[in-house]
N, C-alpha and C positions, 0 to 999 in steps of 0.2 A: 524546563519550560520549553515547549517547541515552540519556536516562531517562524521556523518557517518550511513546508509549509503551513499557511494556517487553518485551526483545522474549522472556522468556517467556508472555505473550497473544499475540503475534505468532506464535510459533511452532505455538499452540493454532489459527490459523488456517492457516498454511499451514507444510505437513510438513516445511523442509528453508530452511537457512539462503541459500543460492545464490538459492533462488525468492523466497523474501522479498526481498531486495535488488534482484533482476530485478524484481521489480513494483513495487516501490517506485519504482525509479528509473524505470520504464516510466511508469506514474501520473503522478509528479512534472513529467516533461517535458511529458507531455498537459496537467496541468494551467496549466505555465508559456504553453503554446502556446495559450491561452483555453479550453481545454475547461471546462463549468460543475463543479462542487464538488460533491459528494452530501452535504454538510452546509454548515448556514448560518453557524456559527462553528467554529473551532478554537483550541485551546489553541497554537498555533505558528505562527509567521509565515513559517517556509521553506517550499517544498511540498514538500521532500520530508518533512517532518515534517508536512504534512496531510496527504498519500498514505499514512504508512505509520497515520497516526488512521482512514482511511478501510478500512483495512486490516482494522484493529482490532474496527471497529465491522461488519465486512461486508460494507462494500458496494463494495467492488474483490476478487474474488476470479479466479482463475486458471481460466481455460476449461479444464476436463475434456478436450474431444474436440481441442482442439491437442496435447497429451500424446499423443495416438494417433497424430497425423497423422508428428509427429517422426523 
């Protein structure tokens, strides 16, 4: 069960339940894969619960011009 973050902020970020967990778990792998963090602590110790804080806060969001390319 995630509580936190919740995913109605999440969804305030992106429109549609599918894309939230796509980027999340997109994030999450990059992060496990060494990529660095856009914040220097987090509330959770899995990535995928800092992927979806990073989510929260803004700064992972979903490229506009891939949606066109599709």
């Amino acid at each position: 069960m995630l509580l936190y973050p919740s995913v109605d902020k999440l969804l305030e970020k992106v429109d549609s339940r599918y894309k939230l967990i796509a980027l999340g778990a997109k994030r999450a792998r990059e992060l496990d894969a060494g990529m660095p963090p856009t914040q220097e602590t987090f509330k959770s110790n899995k990535s995928v619960g800092q992927a979806l804080e990073e989510i929260e806060n803004g700064d992972v969001v979903i490229d506009p011009d891939f949606e066109d390319e599709v």
